[in-house]
PQR file of N, CA, C, O and H, with PARSE charges and radii, in Angstrom:
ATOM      1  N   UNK A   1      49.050  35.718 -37.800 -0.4000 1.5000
ATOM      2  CA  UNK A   1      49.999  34.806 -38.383 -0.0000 2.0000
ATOM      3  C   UNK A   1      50.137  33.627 -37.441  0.5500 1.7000
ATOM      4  O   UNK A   1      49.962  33.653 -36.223 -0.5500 1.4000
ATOM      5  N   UNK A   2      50.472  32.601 -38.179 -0.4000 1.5000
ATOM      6  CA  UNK A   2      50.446  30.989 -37.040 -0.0000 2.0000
ATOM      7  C   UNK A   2      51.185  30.663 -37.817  0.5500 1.7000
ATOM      8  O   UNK A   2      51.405  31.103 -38.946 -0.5500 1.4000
ATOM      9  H   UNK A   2      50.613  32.580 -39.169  0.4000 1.0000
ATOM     10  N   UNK A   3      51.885  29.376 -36.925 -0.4000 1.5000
ATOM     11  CA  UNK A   3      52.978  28.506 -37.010 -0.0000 2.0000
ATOM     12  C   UNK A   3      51.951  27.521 -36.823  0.5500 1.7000
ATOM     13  O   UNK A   3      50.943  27.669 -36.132 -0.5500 1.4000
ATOM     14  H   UNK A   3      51.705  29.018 -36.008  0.4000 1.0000
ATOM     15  N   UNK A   4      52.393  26.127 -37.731 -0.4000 1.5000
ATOM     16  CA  UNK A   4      51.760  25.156 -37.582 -0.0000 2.0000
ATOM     17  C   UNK A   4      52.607  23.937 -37.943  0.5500 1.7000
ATOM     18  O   UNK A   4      53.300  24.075 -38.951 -0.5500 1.4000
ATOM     19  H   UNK A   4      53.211  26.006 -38.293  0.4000 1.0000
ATOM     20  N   UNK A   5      52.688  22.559 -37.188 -0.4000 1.5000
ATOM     21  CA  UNK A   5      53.469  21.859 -37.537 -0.0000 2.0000
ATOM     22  C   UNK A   5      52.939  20.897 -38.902  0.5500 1.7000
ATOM     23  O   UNK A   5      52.320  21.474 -39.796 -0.5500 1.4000
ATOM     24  H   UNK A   5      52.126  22.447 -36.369  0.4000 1.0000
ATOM     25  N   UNK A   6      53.183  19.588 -38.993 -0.4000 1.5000
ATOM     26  CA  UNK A   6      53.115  19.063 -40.082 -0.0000 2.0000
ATOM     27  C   UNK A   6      51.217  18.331 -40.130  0.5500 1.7000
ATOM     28  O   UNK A   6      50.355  18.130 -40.986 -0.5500 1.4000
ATOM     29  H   UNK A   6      53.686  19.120 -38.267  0.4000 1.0000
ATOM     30  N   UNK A   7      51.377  18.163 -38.677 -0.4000 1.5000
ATOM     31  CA  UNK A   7      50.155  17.521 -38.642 -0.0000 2.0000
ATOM     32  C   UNK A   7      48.885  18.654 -38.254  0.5500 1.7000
ATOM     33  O   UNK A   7      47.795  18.284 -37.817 -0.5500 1.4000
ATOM     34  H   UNK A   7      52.078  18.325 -37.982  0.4000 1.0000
ATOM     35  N   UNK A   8      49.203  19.913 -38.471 -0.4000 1.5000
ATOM     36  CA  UNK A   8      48.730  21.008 -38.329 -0.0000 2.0000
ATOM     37  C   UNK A   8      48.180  21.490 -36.942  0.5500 1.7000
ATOM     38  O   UNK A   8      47.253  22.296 -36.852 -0.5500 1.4000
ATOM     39  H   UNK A   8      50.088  20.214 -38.826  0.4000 1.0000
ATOM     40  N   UNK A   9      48.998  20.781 -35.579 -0.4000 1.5000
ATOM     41  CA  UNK A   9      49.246  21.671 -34.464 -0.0000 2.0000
ATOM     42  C   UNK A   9      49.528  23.066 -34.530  0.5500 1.7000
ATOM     43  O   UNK A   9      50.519  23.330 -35.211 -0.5500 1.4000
ATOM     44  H   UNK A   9      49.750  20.127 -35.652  0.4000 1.0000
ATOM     45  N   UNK A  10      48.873  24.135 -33.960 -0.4000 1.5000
ATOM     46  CA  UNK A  10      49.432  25.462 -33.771 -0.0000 2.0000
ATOM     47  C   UNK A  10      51.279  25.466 -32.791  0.5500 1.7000
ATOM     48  O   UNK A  10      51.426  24.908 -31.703 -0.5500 1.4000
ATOM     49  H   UNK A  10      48.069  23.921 -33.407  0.4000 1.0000
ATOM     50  N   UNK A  11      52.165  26.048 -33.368 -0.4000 1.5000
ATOM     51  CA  UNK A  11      53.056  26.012 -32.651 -0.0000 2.0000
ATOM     52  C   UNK A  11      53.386  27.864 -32.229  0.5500 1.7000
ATOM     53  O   UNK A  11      54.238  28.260 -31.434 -0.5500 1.4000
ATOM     54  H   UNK A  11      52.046  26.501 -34.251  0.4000 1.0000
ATOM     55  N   UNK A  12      52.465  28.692 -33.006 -0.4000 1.5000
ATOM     56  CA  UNK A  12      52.881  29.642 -32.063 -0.0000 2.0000
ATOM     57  C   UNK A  12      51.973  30.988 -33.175  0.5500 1.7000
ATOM     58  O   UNK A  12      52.255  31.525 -34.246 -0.5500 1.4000
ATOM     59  H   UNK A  12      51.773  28.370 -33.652  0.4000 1.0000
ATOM     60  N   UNK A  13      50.817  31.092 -32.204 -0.4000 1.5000
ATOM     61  CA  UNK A  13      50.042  32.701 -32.979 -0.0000 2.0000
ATOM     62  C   UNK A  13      50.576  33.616 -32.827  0.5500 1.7000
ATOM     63  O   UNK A  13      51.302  33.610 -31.832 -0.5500 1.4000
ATOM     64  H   UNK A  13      50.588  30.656 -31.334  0.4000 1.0000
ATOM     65  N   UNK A  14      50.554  35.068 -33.775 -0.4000 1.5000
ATOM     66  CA  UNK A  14      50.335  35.943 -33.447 -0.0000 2.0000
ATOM     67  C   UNK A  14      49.174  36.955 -33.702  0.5500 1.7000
ATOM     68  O   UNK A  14      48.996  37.346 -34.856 -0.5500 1.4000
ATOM     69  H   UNK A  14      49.965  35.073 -34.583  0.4000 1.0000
ATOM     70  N   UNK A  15      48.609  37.270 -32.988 -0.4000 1.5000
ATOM     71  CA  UNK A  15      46.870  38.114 -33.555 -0.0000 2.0000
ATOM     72  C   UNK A  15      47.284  39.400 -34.092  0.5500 1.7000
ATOM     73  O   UNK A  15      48.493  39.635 -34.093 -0.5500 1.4000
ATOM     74  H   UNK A  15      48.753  36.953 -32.051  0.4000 1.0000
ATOM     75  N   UNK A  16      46.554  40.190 -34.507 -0.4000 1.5000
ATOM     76  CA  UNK A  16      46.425  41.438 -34.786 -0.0000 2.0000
ATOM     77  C   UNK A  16      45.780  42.097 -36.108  0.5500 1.7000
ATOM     78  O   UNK A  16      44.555  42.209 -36.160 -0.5500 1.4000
ATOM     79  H   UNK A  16      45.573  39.999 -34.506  0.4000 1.0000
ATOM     80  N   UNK A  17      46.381  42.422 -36.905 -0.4000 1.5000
ATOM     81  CA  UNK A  17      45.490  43.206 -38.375 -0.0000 2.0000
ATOM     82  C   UNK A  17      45.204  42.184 -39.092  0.5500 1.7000
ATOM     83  O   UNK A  17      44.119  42.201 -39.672 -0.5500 1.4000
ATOM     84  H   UNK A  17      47.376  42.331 -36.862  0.4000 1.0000
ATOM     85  N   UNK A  18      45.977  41.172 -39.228 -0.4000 1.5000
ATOM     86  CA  UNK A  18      45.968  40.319 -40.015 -0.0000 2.0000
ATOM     87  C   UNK A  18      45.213  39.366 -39.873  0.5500 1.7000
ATOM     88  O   UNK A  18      44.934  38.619 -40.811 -0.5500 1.4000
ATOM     89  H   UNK A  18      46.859  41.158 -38.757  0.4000 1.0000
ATOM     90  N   UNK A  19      44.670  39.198 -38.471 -0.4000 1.5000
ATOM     91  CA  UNK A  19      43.598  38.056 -37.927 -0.0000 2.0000
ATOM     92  C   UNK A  19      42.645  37.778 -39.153  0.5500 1.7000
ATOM     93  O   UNK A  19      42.573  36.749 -39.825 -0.5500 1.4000
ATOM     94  H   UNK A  19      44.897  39.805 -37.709  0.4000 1.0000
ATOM     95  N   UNK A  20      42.079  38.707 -39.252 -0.4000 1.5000
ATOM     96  CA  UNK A  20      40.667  38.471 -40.418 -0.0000 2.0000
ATOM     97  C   UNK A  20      40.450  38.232 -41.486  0.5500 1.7000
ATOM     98  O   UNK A  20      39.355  38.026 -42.008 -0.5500 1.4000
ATOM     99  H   UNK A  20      42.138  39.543 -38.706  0.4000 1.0000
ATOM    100  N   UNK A  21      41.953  38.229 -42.154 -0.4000 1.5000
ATOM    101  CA  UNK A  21      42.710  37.840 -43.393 -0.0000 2.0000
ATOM    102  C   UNK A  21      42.482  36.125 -43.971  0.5500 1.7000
ATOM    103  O   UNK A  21      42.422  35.261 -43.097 -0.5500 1.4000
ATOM    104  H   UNK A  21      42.842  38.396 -41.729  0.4000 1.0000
ATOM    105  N   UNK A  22      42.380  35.764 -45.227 -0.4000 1.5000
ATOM    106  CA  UNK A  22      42.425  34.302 -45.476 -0.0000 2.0000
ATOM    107  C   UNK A  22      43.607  33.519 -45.105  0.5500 1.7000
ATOM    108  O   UNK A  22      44.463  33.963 -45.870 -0.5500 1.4000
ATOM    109  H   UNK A  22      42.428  36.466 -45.937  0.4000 1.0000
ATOM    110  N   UNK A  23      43.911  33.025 -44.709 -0.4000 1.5000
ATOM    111  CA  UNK A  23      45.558  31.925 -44.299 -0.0000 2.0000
ATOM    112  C   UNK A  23      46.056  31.927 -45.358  0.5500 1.7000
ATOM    113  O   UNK A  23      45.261  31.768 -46.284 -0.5500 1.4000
ATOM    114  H   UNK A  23      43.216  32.665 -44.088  0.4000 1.0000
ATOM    115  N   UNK A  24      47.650  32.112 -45.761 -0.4000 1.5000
ATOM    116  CA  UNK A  24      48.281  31.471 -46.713 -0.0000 2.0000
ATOM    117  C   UNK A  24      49.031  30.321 -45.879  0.5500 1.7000
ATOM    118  O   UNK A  24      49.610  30.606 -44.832 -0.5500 1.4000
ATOM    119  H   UNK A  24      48.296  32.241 -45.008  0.4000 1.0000
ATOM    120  N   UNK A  25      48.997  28.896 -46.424 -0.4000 1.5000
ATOM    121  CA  UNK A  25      49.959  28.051 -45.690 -0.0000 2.0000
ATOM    122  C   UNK A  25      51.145  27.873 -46.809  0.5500 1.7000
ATOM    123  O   UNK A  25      51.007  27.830 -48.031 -0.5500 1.4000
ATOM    124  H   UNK A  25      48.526  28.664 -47.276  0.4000 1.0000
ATOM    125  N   UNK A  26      52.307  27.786 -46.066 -0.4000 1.5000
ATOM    126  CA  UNK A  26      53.597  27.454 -46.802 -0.0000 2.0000
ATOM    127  C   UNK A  26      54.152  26.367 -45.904  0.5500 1.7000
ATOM    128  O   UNK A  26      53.944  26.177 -44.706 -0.5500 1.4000
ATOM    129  H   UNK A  26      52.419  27.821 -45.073  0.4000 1.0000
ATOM    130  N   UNK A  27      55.015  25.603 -46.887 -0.4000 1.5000
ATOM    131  CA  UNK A  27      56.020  24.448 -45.837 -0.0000 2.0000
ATOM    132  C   UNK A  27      56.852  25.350 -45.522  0.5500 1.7000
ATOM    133  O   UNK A  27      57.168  26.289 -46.251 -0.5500 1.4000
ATOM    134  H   UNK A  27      55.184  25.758 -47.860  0.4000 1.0000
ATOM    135  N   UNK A  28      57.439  25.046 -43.960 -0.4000 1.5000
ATOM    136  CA  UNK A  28      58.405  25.703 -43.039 -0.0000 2.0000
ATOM    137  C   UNK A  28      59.796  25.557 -43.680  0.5500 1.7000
ATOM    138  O   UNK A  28      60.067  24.520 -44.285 -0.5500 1.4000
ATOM    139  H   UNK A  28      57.182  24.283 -43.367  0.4000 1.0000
ATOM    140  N   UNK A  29      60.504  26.355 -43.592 -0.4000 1.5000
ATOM    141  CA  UNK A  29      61.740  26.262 -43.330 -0.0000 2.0000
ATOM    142  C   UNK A  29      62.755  26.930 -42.487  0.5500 1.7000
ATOM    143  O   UNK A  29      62.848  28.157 -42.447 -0.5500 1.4000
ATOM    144  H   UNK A  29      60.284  27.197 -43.101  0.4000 1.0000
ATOM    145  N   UNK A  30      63.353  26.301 -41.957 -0.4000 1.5000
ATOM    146  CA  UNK A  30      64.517  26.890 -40.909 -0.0000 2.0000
ATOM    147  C   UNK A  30      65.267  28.571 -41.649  0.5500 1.7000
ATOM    148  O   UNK A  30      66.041  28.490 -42.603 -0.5500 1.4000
ATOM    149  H   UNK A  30      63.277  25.304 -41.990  0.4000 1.0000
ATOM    150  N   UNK A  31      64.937  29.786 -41.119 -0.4000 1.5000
ATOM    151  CA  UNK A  31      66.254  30.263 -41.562 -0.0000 2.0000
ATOM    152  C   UNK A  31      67.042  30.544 -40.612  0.5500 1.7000
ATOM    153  O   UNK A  31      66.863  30.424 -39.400 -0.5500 1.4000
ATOM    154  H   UNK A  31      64.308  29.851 -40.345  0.4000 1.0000
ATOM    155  N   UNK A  32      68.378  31.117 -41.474 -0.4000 1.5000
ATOM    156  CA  UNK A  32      69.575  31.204 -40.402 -0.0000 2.0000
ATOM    157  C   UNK A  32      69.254  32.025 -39.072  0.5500 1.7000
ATOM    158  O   UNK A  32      68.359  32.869 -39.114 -0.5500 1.4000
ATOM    159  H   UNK A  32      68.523  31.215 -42.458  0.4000 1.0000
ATOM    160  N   UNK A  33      70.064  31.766 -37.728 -0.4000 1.5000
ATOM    161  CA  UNK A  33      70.336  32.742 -36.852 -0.0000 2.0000
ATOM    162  C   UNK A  33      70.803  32.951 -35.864  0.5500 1.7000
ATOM    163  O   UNK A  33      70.981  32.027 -35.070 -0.5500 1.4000
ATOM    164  H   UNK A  33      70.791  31.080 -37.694  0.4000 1.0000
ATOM    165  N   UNK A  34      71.065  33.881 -35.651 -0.4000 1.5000
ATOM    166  CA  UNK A  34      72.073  34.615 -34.920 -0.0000 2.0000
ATOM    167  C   UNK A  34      72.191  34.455 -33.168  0.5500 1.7000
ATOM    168  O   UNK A  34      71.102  34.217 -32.646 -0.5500 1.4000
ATOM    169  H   UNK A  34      70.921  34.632 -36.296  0.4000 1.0000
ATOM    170  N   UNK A  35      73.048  34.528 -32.471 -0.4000 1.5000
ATOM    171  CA  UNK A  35      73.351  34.294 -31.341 -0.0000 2.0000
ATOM    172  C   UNK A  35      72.665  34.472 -30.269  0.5500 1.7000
ATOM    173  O   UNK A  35      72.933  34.090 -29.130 -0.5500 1.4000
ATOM    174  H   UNK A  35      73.933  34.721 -32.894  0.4000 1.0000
ATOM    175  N   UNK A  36      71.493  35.241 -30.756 -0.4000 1.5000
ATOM    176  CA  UNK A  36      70.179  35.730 -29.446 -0.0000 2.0000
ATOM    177  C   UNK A  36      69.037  34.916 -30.206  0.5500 1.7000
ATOM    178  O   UNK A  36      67.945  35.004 -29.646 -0.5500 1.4000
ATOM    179  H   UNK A  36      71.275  35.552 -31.681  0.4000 1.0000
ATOM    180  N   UNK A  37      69.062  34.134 -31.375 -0.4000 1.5000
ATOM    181  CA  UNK A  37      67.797  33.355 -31.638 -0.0000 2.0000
ATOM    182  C   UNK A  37      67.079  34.079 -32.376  0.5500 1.7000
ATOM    183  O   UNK A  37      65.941  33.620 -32.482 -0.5500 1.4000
ATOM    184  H   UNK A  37      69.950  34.061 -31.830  0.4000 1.0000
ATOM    185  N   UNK A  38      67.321  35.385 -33.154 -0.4000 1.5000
ATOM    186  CA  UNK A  38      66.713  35.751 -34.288 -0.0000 2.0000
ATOM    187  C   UNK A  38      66.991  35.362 -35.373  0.5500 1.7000
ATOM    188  O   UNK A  38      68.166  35.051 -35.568 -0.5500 1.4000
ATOM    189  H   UNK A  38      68.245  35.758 -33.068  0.4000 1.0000
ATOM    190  N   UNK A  39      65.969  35.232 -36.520 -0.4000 1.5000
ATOM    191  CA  UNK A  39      65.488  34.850 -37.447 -0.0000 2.0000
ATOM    192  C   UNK A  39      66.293  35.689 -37.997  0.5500 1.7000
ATOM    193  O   UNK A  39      66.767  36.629 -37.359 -0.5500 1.4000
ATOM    194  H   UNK A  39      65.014  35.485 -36.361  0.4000 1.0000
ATOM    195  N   UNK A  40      66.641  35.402 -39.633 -0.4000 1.5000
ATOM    196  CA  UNK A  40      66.903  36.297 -40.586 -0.0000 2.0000
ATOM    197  C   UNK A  40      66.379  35.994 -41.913  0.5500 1.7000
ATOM    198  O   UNK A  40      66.349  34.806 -42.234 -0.5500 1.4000
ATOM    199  H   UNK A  40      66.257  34.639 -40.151  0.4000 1.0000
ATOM    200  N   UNK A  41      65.983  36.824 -42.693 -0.4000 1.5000
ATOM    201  CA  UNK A  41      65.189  36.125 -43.893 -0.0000 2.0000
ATOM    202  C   UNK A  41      65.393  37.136 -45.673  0.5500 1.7000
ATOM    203  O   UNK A  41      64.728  38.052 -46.158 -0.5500 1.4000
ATOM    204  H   UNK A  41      66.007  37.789 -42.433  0.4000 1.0000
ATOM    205  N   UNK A  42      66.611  36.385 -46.168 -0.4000 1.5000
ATOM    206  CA  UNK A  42      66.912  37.216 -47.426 -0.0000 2.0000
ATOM    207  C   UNK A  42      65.725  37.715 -48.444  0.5500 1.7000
ATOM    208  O   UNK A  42      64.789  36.941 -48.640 -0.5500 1.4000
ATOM    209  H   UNK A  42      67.151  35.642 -45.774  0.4000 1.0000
ATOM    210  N   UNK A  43      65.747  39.047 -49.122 -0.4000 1.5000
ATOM    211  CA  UNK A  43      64.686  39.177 -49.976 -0.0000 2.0000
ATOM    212  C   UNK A  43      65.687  40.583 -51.326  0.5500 1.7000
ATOM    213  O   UNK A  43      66.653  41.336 -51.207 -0.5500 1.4000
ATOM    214  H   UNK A  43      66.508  39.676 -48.962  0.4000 1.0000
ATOM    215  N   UNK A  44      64.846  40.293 -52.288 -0.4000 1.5000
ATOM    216  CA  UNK A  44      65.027  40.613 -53.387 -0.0000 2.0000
ATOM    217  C   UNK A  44      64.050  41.846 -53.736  0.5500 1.7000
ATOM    218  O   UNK A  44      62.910  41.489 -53.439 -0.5500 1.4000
ATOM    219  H   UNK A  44      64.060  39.681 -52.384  0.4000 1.0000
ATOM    220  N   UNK A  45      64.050  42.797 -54.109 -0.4000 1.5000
ATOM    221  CA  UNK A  45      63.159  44.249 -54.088 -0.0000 2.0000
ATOM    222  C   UNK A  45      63.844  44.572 -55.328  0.5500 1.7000
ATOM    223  O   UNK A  45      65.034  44.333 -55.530 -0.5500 1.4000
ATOM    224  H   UNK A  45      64.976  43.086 -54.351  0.4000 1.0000
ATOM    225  N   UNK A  46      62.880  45.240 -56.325 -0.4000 1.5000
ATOM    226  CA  UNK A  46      63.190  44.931 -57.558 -0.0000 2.0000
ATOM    227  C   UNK A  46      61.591  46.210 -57.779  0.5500 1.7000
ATOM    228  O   UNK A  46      60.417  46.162 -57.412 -0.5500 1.4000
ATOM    229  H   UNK A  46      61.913  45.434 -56.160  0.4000 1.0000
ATOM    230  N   UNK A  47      62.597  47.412 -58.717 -0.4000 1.5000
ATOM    231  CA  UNK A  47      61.293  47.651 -59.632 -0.0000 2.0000
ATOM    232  C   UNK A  47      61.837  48.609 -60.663  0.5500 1.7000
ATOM    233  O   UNK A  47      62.446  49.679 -60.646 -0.5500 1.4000
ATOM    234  H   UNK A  47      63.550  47.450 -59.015  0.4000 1.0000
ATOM    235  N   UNK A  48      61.284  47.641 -61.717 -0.4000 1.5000
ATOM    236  CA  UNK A  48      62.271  48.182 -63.355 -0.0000 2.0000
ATOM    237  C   UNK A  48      63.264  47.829 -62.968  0.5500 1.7000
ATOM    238  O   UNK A  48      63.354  46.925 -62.138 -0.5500 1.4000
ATOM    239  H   UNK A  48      60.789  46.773 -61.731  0.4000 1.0000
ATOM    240  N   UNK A  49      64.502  48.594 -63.583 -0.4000 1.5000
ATOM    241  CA  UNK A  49      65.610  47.940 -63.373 -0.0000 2.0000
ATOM    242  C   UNK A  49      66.034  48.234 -62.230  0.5500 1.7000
ATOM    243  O   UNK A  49      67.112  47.728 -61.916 -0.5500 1.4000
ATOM    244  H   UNK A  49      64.428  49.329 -64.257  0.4000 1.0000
ATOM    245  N   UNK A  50      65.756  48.600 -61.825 -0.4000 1.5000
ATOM    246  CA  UNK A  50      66.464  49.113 -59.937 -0.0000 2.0000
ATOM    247  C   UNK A  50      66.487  47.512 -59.204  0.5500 1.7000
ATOM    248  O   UNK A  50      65.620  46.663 -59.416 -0.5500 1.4000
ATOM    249  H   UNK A  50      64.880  49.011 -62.080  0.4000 1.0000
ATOM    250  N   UNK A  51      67.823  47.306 -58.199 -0.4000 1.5000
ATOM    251  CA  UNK A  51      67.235  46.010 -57.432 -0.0000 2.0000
ATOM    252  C   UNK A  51      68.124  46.094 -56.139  0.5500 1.7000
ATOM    253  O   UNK A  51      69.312  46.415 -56.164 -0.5500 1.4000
ATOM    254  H   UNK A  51      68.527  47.995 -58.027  0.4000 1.0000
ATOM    255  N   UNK A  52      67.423  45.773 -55.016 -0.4000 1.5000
ATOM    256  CA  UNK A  52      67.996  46.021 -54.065 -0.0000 2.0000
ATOM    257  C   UNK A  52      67.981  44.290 -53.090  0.5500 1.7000
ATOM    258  O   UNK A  52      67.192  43.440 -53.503 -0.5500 1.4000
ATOM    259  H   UNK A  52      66.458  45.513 -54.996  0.4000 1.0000
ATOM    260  N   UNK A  53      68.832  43.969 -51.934 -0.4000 1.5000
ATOM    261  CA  UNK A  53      69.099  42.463 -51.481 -0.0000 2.0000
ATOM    262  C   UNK A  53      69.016  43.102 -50.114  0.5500 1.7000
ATOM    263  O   UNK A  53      69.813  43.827 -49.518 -0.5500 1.4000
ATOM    264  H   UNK A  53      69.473  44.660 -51.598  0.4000 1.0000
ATOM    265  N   UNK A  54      68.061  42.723 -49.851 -0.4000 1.5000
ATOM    266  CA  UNK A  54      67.602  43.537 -47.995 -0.0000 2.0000
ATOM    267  C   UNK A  54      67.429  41.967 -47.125  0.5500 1.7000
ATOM    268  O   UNK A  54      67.321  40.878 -47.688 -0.5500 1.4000
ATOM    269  H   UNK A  54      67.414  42.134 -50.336  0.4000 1.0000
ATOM    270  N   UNK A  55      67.437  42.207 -45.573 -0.4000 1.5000
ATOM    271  CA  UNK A  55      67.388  41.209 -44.648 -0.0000 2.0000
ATOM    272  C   UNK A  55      66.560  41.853 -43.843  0.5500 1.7000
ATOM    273  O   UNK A  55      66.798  43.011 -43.500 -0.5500 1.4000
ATOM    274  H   UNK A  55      67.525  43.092 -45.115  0.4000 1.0000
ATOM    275  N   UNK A  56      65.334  41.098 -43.382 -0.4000 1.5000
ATOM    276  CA  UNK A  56      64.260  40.820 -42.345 -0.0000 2.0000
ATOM    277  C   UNK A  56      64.998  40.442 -41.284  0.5500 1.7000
ATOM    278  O   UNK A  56      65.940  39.667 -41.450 -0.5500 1.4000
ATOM    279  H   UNK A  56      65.141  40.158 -43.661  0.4000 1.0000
ATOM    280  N   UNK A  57      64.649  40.979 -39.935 -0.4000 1.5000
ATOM    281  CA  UNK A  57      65.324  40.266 -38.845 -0.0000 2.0000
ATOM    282  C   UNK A  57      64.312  40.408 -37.737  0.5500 1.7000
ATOM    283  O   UNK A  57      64.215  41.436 -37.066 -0.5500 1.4000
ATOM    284  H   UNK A  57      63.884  41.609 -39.800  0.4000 1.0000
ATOM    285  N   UNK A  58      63.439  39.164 -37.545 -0.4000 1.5000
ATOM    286  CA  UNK A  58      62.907  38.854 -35.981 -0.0000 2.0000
ATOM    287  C   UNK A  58      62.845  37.779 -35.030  0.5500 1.7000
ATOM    288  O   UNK A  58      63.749  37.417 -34.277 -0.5500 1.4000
ATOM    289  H   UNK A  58      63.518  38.329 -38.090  0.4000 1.0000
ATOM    290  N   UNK A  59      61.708  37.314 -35.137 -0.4000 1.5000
ATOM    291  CA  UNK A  59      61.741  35.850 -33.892 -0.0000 2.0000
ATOM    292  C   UNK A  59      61.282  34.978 -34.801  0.5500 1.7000
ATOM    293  O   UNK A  59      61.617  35.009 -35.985 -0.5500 1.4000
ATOM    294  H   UNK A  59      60.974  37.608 -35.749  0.4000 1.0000
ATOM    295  N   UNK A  60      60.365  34.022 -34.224 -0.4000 1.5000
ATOM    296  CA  UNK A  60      60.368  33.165 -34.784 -0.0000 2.0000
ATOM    297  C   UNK A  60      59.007  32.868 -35.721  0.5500 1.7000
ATOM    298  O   UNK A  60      58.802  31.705 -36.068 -0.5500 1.4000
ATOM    299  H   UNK A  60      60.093  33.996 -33.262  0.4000 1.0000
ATOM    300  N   UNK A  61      58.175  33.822 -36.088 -0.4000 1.5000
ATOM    301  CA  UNK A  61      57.636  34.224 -37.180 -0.0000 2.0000
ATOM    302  C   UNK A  61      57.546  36.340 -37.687  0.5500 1.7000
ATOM    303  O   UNK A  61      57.083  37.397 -37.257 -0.5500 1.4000
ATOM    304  H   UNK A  61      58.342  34.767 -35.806  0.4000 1.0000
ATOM    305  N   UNK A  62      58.413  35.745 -38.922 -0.4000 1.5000
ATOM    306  CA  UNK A  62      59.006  37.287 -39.626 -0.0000 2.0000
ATOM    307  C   UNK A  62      57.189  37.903 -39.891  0.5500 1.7000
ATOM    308  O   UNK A  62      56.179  37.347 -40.324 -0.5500 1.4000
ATOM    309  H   UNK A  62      58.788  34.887 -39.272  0.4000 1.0000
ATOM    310  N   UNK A  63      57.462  39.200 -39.411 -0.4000 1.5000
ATOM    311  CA  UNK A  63      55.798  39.594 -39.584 -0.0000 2.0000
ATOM    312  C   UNK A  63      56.058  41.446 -40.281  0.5500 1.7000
ATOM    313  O   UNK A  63      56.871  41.717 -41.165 -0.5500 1.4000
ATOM    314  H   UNK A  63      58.282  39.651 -39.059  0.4000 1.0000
ATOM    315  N   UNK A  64      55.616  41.936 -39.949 -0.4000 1.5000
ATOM    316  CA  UNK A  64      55.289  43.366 -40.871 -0.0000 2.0000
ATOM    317  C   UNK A  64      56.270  44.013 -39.096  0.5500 1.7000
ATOM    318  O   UNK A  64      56.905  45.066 -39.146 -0.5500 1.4000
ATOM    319  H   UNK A  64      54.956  41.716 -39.231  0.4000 1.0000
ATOM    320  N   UNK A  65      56.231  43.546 -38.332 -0.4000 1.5000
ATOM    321  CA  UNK A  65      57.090  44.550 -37.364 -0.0000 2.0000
ATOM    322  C   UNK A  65      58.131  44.296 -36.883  0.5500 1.7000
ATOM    323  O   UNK A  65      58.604  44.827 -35.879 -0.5500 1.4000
ATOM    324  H   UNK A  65      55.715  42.690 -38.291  0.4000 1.0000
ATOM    325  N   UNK A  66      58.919  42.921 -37.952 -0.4000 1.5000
ATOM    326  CA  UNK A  66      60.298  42.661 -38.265 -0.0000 2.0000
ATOM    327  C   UNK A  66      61.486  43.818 -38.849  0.5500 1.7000
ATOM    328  O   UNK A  66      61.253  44.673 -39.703 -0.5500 1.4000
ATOM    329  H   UNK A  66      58.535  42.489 -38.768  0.4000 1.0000
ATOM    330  N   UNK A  67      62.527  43.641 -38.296 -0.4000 1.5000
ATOM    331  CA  UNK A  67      63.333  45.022 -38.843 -0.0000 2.0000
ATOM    332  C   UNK A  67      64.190  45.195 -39.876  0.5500 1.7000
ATOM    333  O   UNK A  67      64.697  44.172 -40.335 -0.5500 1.4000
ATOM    334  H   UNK A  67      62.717  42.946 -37.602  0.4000 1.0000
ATOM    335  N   UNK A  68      64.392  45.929 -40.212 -0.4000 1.5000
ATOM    336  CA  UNK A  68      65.207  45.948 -41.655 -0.0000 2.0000
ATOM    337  C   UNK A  68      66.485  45.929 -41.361  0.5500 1.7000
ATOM    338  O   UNK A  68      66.733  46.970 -40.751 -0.5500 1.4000
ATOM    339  H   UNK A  68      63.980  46.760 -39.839  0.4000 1.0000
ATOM    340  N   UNK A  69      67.651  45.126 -41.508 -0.4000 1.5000
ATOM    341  CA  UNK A  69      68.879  45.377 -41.215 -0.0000 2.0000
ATOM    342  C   UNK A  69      69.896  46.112 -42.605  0.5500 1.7000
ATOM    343  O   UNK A  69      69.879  45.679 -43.757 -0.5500 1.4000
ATOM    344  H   UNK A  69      67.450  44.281 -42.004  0.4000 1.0000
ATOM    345  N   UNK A  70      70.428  46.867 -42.292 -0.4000 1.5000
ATOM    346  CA  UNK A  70      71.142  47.392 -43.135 -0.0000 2.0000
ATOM    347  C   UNK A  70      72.258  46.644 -43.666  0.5500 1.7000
ATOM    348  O   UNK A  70      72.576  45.808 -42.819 -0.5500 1.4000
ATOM    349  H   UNK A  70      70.442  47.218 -41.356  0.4000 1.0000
ATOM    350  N   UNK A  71      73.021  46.566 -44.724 -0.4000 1.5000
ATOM    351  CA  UNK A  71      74.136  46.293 -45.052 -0.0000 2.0000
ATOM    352  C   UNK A  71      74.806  47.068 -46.477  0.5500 1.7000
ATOM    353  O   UNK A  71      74.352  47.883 -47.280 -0.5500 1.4000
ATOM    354  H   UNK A  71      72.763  47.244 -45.411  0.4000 1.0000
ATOM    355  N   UNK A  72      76.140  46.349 -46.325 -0.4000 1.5000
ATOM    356  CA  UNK A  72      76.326  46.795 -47.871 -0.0000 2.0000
ATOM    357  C   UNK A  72      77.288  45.953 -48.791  0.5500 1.7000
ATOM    358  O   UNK A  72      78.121  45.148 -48.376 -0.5500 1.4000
ATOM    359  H   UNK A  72      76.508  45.688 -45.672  0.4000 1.0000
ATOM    360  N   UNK A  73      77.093  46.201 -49.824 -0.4000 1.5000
ATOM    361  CA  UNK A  73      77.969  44.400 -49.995 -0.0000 2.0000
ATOM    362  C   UNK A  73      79.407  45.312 -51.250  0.5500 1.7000
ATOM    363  O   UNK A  73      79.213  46.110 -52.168 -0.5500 1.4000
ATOM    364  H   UNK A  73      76.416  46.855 -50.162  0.4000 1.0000
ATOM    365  N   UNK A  74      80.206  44.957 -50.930 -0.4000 1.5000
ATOM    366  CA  UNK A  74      81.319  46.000 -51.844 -0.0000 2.0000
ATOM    367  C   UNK A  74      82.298  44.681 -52.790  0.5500 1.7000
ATOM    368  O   UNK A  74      83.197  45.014 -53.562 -0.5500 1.4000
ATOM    369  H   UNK A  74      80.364  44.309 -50.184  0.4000 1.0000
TER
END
């Protein structure tokens, strides 16, 4: 996974399984975070009617060994 700026500088790799994979590029966006500089990143999980609102939490690119934070919303 890579970070890349606008003019497509690398701003920050990470190697591993995914190295050998085709690139998806997306435009950046800031998400929120928290007081030590982690990332947080809302997502939607959904199958049939079941649906669940989970949060990603890592640095500064969310990857597969980002953590799941729990919550519960009442």
């Amino acid at each position: 996974m890579v970070a890349v700026d606008a003019a497509g500088r690398t701003l920050k790799a990470l190697g591993g399984d995914y190295d050998n994979y085709r690139k998806v590029f997306q435009e950046f966006a800031q998400y929120p975070q928290d007081e030590d500089g982690r990332s947080y990143q809302a997502g939607v999980f959904f199958a049939w009617e079941a649906c669940g609102l989970g949060f990603r939490r890592g640095w500064d690119i969310l990857d597969n060994m980002s953590k799941f934070v729990s919550h519960r919303i009442v």
